[in-house]
N, C-alpha and C positions, 0 to 999 in steps of 0.2 A: 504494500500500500504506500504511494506516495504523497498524499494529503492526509495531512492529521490536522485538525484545530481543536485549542484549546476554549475553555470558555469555562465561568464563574462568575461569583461573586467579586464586587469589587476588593481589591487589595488581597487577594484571598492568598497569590502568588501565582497571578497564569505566567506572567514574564518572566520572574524564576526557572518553573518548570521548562519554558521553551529555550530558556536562556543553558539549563543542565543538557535537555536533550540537545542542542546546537552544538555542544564543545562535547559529548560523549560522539558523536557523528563524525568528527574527526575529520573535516572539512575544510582545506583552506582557504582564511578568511576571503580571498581574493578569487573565490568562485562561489560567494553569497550574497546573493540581492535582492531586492525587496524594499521596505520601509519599517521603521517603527513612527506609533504619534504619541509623540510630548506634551507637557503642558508647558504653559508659559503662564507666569505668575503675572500682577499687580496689586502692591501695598501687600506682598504675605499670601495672596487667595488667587487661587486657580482662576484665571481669566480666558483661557483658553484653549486649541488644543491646535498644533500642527504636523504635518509628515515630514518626516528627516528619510532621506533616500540612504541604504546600505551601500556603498561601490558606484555612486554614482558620481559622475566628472562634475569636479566644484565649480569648472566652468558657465556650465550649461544650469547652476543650482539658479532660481530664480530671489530675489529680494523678500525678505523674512514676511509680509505682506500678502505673497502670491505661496504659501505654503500652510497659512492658515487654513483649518477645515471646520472649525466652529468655537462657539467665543458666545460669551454672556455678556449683553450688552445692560441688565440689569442684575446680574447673581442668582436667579432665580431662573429666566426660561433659556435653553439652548438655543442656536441659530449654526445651524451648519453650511456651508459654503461650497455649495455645489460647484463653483467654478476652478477653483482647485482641483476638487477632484477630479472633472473631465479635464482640467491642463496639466496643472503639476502629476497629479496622480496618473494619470494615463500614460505621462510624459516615462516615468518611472519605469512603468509597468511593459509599455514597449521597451524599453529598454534590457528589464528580465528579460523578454521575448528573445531580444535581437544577441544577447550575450550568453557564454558559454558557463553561465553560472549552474553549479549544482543544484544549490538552494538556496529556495524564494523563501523569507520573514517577511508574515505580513502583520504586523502586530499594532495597530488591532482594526480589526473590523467592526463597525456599528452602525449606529443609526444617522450620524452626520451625514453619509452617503447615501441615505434612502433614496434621491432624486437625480443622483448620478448614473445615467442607464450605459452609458460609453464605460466606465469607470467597474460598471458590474459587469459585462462584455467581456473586458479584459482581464477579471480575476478569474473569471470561469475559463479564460482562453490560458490561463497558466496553469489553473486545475487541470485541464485536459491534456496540456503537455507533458511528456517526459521527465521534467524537471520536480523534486523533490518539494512540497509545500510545508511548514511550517508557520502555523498562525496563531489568534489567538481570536476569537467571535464573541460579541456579545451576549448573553444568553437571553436577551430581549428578543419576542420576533418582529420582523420587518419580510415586508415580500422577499428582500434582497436578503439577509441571512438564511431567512429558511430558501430559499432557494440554492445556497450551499449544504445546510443539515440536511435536504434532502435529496444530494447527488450519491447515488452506490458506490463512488470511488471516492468519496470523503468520509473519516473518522470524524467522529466528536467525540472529545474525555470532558466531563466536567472534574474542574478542579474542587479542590476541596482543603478543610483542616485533615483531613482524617486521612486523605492519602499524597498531597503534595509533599512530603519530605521523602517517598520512595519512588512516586510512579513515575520519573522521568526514567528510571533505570527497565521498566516495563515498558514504555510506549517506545522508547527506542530500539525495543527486538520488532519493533510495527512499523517502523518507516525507513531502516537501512537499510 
């Protein structure tokens, strides 16, 4: 199987777990690509969240602005940024495509991309390739998530207290 996604509870340790099973894979770093999304603070508090590209030319990276993918413009309701994801995010993801990377980190997937349908195009067009997926999914549903929970050639683990300090060493006898 080469698609596994993780998916929990916030803080629970999905990034952990993909972060053990990434370095038990044994993988060099320079044929792994993908994204992970960060936050970025204000005054102390999570004000947002953007895509940081794995291996991708610093060149070609766009201004801190055009990588934002959702942001509270009051601390209370989200706003996701569809247009990232079809530019920067796409941008990325053709790039997985076009390069001879082992494995795709896609960490994480959710709901800011609900309205991204180019964006979901191309995660399914790396599912279906060759290449080794390593993710982490919201356990929210959106048409676009469960539309990955319900491909035959994608795993879900939900993470947990009770088994994230062992199970990277089980999921990765499932995706090497």
């Amino acid at each position: 199987m080469n698609n596994l996604f993780l998916t929990g509870k916030i803080n629970i340790g999905k990034t952990t777990v993909l972060n053990s099973i990434k370095e038990k894979l044994n993988i060099d770093h320079n044929m792994i690509g993908g994204f992970l999304t960060k936050a970025f603070l204000k005054n102390g508090k999570v004000k947002g969240f953007y895509i940081q590209p794995i291996n991708y030319p610093l060149e070609k990276q766009p201004e801190f602005e055009k990588t934002v993918i959702g942001y509270t413009p009051d601390g209370i309701k989200w706003v996701g940024v569809t247009d990232t994801f079809e530019g920067f995010g796409v941008e990325i993801l053709n790039y997985c495509l076009e390069c001879p990377f082992e494995l795709i980190i896609m960490d994480e997937l959710g709901f800011f991309e609900s309205k991204s349908y180019i964006f979901h195009q191309k995660i399914h067009e790396i599912i279906e390739s060759k290449k080794k997926v390593l993710g982490v999914i919201k356990p929210q549903p959106t048409i676009f998530m469960n539309s990955i929970r319900n491909r035959k050639d994608v795993i879900i683990v939900e993470i947990t207290k009770e088994n994230r300090d062992y199970i990277s060493t089980k999921l990765y006898n499932k995706i090497r």
